[in-house]
C-alpha atoms as one frame of an Amber mdcrd trajectory, in Angstrom:
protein
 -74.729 -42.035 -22.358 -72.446 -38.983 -22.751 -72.124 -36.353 -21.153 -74.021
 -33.671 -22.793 -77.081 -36.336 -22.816 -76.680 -36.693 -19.114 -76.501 -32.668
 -18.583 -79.611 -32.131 -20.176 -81.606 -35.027 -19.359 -80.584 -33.620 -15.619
 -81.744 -30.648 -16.582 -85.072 -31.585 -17.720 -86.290 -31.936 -14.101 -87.713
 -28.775 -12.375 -86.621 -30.039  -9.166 -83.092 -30.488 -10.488 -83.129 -26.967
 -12.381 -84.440 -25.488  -8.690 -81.074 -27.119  -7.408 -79.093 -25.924  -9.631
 -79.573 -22.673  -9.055 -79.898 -22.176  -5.779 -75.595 -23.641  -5.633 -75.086
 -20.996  -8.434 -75.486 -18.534  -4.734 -72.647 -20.775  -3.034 -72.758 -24.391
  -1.592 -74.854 -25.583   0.823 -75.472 -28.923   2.629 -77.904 -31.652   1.300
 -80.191 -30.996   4.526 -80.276 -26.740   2.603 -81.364 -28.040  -0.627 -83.886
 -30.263   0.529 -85.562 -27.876   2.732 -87.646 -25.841   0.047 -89.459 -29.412
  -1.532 -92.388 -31.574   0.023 -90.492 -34.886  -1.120 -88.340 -37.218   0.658
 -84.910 -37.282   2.135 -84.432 -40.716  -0.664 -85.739 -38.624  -3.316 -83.844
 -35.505  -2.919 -80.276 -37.922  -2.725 -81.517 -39.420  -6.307 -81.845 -35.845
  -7.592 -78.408 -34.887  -6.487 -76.930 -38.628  -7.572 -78.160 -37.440 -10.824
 -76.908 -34.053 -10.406 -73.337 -35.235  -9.758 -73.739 -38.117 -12.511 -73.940
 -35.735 -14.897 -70.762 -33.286 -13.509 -73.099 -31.031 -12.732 -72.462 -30.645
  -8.999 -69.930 -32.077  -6.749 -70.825 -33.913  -3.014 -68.099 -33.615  -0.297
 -68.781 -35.174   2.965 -66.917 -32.947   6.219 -67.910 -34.255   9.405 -71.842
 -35.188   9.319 -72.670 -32.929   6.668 -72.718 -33.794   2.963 -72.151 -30.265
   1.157 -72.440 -29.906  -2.464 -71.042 -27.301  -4.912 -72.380 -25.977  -8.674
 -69.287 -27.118 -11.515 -70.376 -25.169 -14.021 -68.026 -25.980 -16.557 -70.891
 -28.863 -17.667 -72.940 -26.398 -17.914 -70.781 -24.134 -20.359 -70.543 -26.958
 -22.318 -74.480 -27.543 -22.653 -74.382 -24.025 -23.319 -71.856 -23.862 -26.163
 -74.380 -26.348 -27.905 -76.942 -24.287 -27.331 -75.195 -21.240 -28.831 -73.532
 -23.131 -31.727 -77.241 -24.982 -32.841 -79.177 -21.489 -32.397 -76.323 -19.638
 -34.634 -76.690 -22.858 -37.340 -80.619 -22.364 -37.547 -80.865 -18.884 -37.647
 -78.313 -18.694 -40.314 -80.535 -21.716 -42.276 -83.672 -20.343 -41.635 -82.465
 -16.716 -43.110 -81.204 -18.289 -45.954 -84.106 -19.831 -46.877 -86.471 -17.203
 -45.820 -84.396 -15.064 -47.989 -84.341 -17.425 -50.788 -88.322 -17.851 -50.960
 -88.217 -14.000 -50.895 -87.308 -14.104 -54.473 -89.594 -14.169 -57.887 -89.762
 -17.416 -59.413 -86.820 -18.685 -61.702 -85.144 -15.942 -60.300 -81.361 -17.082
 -60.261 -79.106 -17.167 -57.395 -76.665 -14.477 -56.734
């Protein structure tokens, strides 16, 4: 799988997306990012396995805490996709909306 298939399937969990932004304020430990969800201790460490899987966030371990930081260079990347895809349909899409705009048999400029 590469990597932009890894960002966004990451990204297509809310829990994950919740994650993710609450690093975009600064790091915190696992035990921080767990607190807000009703699921377990296993569950949140597969969330942030696939977090870090996917470059999205880096784990450090100091002393008995596990902290974890945003990288959001993956995510500049998913967004440059983004950017570039929207830009190539709007473009197509105003071509050919402009293009049925015209009378029949008209010819093309």
């Amino acid at each position: 799988m590469n990597t932009l298939d890894q960002t966004f399937g990451a990204l297509a969990d809310p829990t994950r997306r919740a994650i993710l932004s609450r690093l975009a304020r600064g790091e915190a430990t696992v035990g921080e990012l767990a607190r807000p969800f009703s699921i377990s201790p296993p569950a949140i460490s597969r969330h942030l396995r696939v977090l870090e899987a996917a470059a999205l966030i880096t784990n450090e371990r100091r002393g008995k805490h596990r902290f974890c930081r945003l990288r959001p260079a993956a995510l500049e990347t998913a967004a440059e996709w983004m950017d570039f895809n929207r830009r190539f349909w709007t473009g197509s899409l105003e071509r050919l909306a402009e293009h049925l705009g015209r009378p029949a048999g008209a010819k093309q400029p």
